[in-house]
C-alpha positions, 0 to 999 in steps of 0.5 A: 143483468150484465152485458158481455161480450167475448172477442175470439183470436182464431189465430190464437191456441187452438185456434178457429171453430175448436176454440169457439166450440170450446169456449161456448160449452164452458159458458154454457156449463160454468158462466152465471147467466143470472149475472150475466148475458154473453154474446161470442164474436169472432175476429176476421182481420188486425185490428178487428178486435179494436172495432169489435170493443169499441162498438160494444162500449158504446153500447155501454156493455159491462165489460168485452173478454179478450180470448187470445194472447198478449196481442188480441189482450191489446187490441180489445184492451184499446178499445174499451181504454178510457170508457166505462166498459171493463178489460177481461181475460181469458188467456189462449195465447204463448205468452199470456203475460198481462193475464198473468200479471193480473193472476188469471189463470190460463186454464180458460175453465177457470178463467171463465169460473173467475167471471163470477166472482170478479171485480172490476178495478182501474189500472194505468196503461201506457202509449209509445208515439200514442200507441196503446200498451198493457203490459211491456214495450221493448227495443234492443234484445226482447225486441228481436226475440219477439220478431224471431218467436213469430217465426218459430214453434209457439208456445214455452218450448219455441219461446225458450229456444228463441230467447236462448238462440238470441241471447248469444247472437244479439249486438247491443246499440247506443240510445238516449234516454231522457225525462222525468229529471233523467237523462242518460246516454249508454249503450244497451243490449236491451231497453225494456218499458214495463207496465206490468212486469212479464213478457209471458211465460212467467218471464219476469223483466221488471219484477216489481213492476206495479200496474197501479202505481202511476209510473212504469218500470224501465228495465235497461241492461247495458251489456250482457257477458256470454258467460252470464247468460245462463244466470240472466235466463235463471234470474228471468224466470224466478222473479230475481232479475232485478239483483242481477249487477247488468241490470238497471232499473228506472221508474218515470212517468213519461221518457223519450228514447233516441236511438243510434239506429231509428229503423231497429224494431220494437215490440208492443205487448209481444208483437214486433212492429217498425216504428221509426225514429224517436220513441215517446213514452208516457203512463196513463194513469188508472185509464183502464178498467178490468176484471179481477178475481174479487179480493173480498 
């Protein structure tokens, strides 16, 4: 019998009791209890979730599911890195972008089913200044699209209308890249570190992002016309940015960003945060475990 536990955003979707209420009526009706032996917890503060995995892989269990978006994601994900306790996913949140990268389905009945018949594989992550993230790092437009989302209608509708609101307001800013035999100096409307390749909401910034390939993917557009925009939003949702000719993608496995404007904020998996000065930014590699839908 496997030991799991479920990590509840009660921010998150639905949110609250609705949500627990739901999810233990699933595991109830569709999780293999044969396999496995579920305990559901609740988060009450930031950062709750953290503490919450940590503990339980301590107590060695198989593996700790985050139900909620990109942020719960990463707070449950910085837990059980580099343990021997495996990531799952059931994805309640806007943008859902880790999950999806991993094809979890966001109808959680069939993200619970996907428990069943899972399997767990090693996966790079990376830290911006010793910060954990799973899925993108960003500075410049994303970075602000994500500030404004948290004061908009959630879901693709308020994501879409943020992102389009933005994308003709936003000024570009002057940055410095260097490492791994880079070293470039532009001025960029957006500096994206991908791990895995979404923002959510089947928002493709580095397509061909792998999470398994030991480097992460920097999507970097210098400028964008106004008259391009249209194209750029296209290309984003069909998995062909990276033919746009103002997008530039490098691969590395460790880089530092010096910007003109050290106080511009930055967003970690979707969630805007301050974070002052020089930037660093590294992959580790296969540092951690998560459960997948089995491939054999």
């Amino acid at each position: 019998m496997k030991n799991i536990a479920f990590i509840i955003n009660p921010t998150a979707g639905t949110g609250g009791t609705k949500t627990k209420n739901r999810l233990n009526k699933l595991l109830r009706d569709l999780l293999d209890t044969e396999q496995f032996s579920p305990i559901v917890v609740t988060t009450e503060y930031a950062g709750h979730a953290t503490q919450l995995a940590q503990q339980f892989a301590m107590q060695e269990y198989y593996a700790v599911i985050a139900v909620g978006g990109d942020g719960t994601v990463n707070e449950v994900a910085s837990g059980v890195a580099g343990t021997n306790t495996a990531l799952g996913i059931i994805p309640n949140g806007s943008g859902n972008g880790f999950a999806r990268h991993l094809d979890i389905s966001t109808r959680m009945n069939r993200a619970v089913e996907m428990l069943n018949n899972s399997e767990v594989i090693k996966v790079d992550y990376c830290t911006v200044n010793n910060i954990p993230f799973f899925a993108t790092c960003g500075i410049g437009f994303d970075a602000q699209v994500a500030q404004d989302f948290e004061q908009s209608d959630r879901g693709l509708k308020g994501y879409l209308q943020t992102i389009t609101k933005d994308i003709f307001s936003y000024k570009s800013d002057n940055y410095h890249l260097v490492g791994d035999g880079i070293d470039i100096d532009t001025k960029a409307f957006l500096i994206n570190f991908a791990n895995a390749s979404q923002w959510g909401n089947d928002a493709y910034i580095a397509p061909k992002a792998s999470i398994q390939d030991g480097v992460m993917d920097i999507a970097i557009i210098n400028k964008l016309p106004i008259a391009k925009a249209p194209e750029f939003l296209w290309q984003l949702f069909t998995k062909t940015l990276d033919e746009n000719l103002h997008v530039n993608t490098i691969r590395a496995k460790e880089i530092r960003l010096i910007r003109e404007n050290q106080t511009s904020p930055i967003h970690i998996d979707g969630s805007p945060t301050q974070m002052d000065g020089e930037l660093h930014i590294k992959v580790i590699e296969e540092g951690l475990k998560v459960l997948v839908k089995k491939r054999f």
